[in-house]
C-alpha positions as CSV (number, residue, x, y, z in Angstrom):
1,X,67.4,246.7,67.9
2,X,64.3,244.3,68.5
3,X,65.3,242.2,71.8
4,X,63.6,238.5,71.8
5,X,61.4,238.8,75.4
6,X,60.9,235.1,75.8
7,X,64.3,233.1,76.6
8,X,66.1,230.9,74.0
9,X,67.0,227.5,75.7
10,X,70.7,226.7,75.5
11,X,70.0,223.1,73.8
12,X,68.5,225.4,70.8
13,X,71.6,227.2,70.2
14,X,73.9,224.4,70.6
15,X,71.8,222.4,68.1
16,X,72.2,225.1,65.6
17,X,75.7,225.4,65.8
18,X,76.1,222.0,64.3
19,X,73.3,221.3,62.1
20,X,74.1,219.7,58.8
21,X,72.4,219.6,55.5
22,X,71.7,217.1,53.3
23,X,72.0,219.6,50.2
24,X,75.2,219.8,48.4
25,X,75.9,223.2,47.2
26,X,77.0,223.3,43.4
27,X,80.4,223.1,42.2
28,X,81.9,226.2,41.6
29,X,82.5,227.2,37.7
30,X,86.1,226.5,36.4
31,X,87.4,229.9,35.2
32,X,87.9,230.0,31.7
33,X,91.1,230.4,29.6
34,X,91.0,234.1,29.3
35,X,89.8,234.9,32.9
36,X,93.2,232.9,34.1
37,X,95.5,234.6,31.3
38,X,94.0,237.8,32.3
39,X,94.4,237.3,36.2
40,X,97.7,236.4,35.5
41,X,98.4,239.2,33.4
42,X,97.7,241.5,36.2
43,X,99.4,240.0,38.9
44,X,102.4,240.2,36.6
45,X,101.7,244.0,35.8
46,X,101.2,244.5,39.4
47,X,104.7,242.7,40.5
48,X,106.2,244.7,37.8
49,X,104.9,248.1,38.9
50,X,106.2,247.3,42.3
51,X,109.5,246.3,41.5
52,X,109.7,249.7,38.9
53,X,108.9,251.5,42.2
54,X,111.2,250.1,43.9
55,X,114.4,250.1,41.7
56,X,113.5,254.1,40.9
57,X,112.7,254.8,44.6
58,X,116.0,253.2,46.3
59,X,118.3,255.9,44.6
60,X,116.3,258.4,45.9
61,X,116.4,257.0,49.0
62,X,120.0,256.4,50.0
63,X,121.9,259.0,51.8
64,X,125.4,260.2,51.5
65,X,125.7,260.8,47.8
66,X,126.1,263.8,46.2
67,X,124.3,264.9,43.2
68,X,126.0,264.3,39.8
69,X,125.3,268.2,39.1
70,X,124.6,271.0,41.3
71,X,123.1,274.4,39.6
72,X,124.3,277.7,41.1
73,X,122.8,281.0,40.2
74,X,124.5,283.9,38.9
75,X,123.9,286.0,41.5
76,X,125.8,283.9,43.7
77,X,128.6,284.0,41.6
78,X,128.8,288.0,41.1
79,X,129.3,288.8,45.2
């Protein structure tokens, strides 16, 4: 990186750190109608695919039950 070879007096930096200016930035635009339906609508879909996962995923998750139906082969069956 280029290194600055004369040095920067401390008062400079200080100075800068609080410098103000007398130009207002513009307001920001007002999202429409459909940009907040639509931002909604996602956040929705997105709380709903997380609570799917969730409520599909626990079952799988807890221990100690057995499962409702167990296949066997037939081999196992003709010892």
């Amino acid at each position: 990186m280029f290194r600055r070879r004369e040095p920067v007096p401390f008062a400079f930096i200080a100075e800068a750190e609080r410098y103000r200016s007398n130009i207002t930035p513009p307001r920001p635009e007002r999202p429409s109608n459909g940009q907040i339906f639509g931002r909604t609508l996602v956040g929705l879909t997105v709380v709903a695919g997380l609570a799917g996962s969730l409520l599909f995923g626990l079952p799988a998750l807890s221990p100690g039950q057995a499962p409702l139906h167990t296949q066997q082969s037939e081999a196992s069956d003709n010892r």
